[in-house]
N, C-alpha and C positions, 0 to 999 in steps of 0.2 A: 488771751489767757491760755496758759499751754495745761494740757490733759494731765491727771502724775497718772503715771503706770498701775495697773489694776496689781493690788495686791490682794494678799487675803488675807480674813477678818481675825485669824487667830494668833498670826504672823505678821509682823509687818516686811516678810524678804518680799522682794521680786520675785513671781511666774514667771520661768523662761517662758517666749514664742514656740509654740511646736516646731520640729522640724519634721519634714517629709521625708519618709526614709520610702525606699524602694525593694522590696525583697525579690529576690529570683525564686522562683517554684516553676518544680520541673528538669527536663536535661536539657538543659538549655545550651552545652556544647553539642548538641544532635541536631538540636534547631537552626544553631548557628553555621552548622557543615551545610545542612537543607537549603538556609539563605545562600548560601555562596558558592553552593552547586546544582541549584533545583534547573536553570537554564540552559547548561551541559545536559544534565540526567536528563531533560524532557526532550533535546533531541536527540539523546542514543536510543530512547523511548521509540521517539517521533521515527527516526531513521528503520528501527526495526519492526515496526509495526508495516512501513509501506514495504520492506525487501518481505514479510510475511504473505502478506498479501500479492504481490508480485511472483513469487513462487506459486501460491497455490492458483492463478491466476496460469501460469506458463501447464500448470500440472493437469489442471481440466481443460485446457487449451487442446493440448497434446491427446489427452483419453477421449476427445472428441472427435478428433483427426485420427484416432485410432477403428474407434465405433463408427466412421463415417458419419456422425452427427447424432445419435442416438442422445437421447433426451435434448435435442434443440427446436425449440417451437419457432416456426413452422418448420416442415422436417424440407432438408436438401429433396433438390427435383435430381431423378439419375440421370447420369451422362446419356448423352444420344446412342442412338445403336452403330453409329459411324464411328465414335469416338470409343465407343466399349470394344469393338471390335480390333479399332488401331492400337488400345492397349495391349487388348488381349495379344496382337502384334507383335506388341515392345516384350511378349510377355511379364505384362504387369497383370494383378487382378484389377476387372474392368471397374468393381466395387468399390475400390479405392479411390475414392472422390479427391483425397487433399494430395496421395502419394504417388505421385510418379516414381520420381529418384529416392524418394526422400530426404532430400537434400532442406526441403520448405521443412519437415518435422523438426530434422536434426539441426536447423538452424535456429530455432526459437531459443530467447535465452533471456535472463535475467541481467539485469544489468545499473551500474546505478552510477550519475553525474553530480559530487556534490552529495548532499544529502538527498536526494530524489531519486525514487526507486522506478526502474519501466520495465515491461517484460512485451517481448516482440518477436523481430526478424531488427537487426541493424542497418541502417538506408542502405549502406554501402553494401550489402553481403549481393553480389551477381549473380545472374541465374546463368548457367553454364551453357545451356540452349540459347539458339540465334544467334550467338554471340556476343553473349552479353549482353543482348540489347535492353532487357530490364533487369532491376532490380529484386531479391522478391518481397523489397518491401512495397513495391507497385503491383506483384502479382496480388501480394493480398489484397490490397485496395480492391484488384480487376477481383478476385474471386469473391470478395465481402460484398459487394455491390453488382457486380454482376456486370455484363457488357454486349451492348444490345448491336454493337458495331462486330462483334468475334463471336455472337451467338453464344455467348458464356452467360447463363442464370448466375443469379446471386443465389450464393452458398453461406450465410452469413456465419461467423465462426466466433469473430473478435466479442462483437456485442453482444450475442447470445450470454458469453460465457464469461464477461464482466456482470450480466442483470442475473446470472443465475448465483454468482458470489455478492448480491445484495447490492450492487456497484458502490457509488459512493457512501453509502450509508455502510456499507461492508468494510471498507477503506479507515472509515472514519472507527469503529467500533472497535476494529484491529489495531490502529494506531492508539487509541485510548488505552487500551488494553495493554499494552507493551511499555505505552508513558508509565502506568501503574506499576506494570509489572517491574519496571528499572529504577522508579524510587524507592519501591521494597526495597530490593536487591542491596542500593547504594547505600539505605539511609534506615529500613528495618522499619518503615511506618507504611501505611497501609492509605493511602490520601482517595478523597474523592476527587476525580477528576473530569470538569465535563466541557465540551466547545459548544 
């Protein structure tokens, strides 16, 4: 026996079925730019968050090399009295723990492969002494670690002064910080953002 359709009791029409209607509330062309560029925006974000970080990383790098190591815990051991002497030779100052030439200062650089930011010496950059025989991105190695074959103490320089920029957790707060700051920028909204 088939159902009759509900009517009502004062009428006898037909009750349409509701229909589902959907309303938009909001700016929902803002939201829809957000959808279809939020994975761009987070890496112009992402990209300048680590060249931020890479800079101020090259910046205390350098003011380190400057001060000879002031504020690096434990503090650099001073050169020998043979090798302060032979500077003082080259006429350099003997104090000058990172600078001979200067050439290791002036070489540190910012640089980026890709979305990936680094700040260093580049393998390839040569040390002009010996003849070339290293690089000075093996000098740092030999001065960060020290070398117990060339009576060279470790001067540690690199890892001091990534743990004194909060290292990775400095890294990560910095890039958060610039994802944020470049969905403002792009999109006018203000997002929480966390990894």
């Amino acid at each position: 026996m088939a159902r009759k359709p509900f009517t009502s009791r004062n009428t006898n029409r037909r009750i349409p079925a509701p229909t589902p209607r959907v309303v938009l509330t909001g700016d929902w062309i803002k939201t829809q730019s957000v959808f279809n560029t939020i994975e761009l925006t987070m890496a112009v974000g992402a990209s300048a968050g680590q060249k931020a970080f890479a800079e101020r990383l090259k910046k205390l790098v350098k003011r380190h090399i400057r001060t000879n190591g002031a504020g690096i815990t434990p503090a650099w051991k001073p050169v020998s009295k043979k090798y302060a002497a032979y500077k003082t030779k080259m006429g350099k100052n003997p104090l000058d723990l990172y600078r001979m030439s200067g050439l290791y200062y002036r070489s540190i650089e910012v640089w980026n492969v890709g979305p990936n930011w680094y700040t260093g010496l580049k393998a390839n950059t040569k040390h002009p002494g010996k003849k070339g025989r290293y690089t000075l991105a093996q000098i740092a190695r030999i001065l960060e670690s020290g070398s117990s074959v060339r009576n060279i103490p470790a001067r540690p320089l690199w890892s001091p002064s990534f743990k004194q920029l909060k290292g990775t957790a400095g890294v990560k707060a910095l890039v958060l910080w610039h994802v944020r700051d470049a969905i403002y920028k792009a999109h006018g909204i203000r997002p929480k953002v966390t990894i």
